[in-house]
N, C-alpha and C positions, 0 to 999 in steps of 0.2 A: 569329488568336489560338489558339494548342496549349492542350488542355487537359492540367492535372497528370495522370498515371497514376493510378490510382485504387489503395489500399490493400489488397493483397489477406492478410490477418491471415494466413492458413493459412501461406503461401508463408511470409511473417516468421515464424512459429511453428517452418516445419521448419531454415531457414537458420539461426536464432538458435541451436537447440538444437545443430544440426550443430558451429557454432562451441563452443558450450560442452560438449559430447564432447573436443573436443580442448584446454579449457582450459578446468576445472572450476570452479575460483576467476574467472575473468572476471565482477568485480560489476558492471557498467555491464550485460554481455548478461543477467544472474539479473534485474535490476531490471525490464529490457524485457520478459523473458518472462512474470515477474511480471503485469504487467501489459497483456499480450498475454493471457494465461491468463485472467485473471479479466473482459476486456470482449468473451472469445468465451464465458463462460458454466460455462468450467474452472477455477470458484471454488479446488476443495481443489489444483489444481497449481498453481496463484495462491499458494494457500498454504503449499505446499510453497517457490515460489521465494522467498517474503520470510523464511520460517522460517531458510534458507539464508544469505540475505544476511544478516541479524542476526545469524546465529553469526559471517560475517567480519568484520563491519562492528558492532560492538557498540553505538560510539558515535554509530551516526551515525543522528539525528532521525528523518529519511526515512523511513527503514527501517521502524522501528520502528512508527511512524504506517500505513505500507502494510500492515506485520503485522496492528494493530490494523483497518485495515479489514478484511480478509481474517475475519478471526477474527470480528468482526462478521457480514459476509455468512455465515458456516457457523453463526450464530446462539450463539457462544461468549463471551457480554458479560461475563464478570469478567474474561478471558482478555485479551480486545478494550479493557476499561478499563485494564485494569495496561501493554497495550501503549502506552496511548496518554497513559499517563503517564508513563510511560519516555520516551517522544517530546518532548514536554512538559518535563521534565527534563534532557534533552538539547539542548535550545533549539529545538524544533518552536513556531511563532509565530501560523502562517496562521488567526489566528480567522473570518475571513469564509467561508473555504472548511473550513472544520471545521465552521461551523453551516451550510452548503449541502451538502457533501459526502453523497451520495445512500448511497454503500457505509455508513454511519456511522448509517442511518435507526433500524435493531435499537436504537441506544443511545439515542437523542434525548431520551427522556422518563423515563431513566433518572436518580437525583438525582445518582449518582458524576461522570455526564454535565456535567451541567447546573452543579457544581461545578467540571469541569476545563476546561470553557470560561470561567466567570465568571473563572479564572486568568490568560485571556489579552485577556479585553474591553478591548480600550484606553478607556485614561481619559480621559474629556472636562472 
């Protein structure tokens, strides 16, 4: 039995970026870097790449929700709630992982919080 290669972040952080030098708008590579950036610890270039995606992608949930984590972990909760009403708004749905969601701790006990998830608690 081969074992899978093991992920090496660095290596995908320079290859991603390389490709997006030569195609600046590429939102699929901004989302991955996004998120390549913020689980090695490079929270504000996490930040930088969802800021980016949402200027191309205005409408799109995801995004917006990613923004709002971001903004959260830099400790910026008005910032971070209006992102993640906009998500919300845009049809972002994932209640169970929006009250698990670790990046989202800053806001949890917040009431704007606690409001925009009661938004999405499916009804029993």
């Amino acid at each position: 039995m081969s074992r899978a290669p093991k992920s090496d972040p660095e290596f995908e952080i320079a290859f991603y970026e390389s490709v997006l030098r030569r195609d600046a708008s590429y939102s699929d590579v901004i989302e991955l870097l996004g998120g390549l950036y913020t689980k090695q610890g490079r929270i504000a270039d996490g930040l930088k790449m969802d800021r980016r995606l949402v200027k191309l992608q205005p409408d799109n949930a995801t995004a917006h929700y990613n923004l709002a984590c971001s903004l959260a972990l830099v400790r910026r909760k008005r910032d971070a709630l209006r992102s993640l009403q906009q998500a919300i708004t845009l049809g972002y749905r994932d209640y169970d992982w929006m009250l698990q969601d670790p990046d989202l701790d800053e806001l949890k006990k917040h009431p704007e919080f606690v409001t925009l998830l009661a938004q999405l608690k499916p009804q029993s």
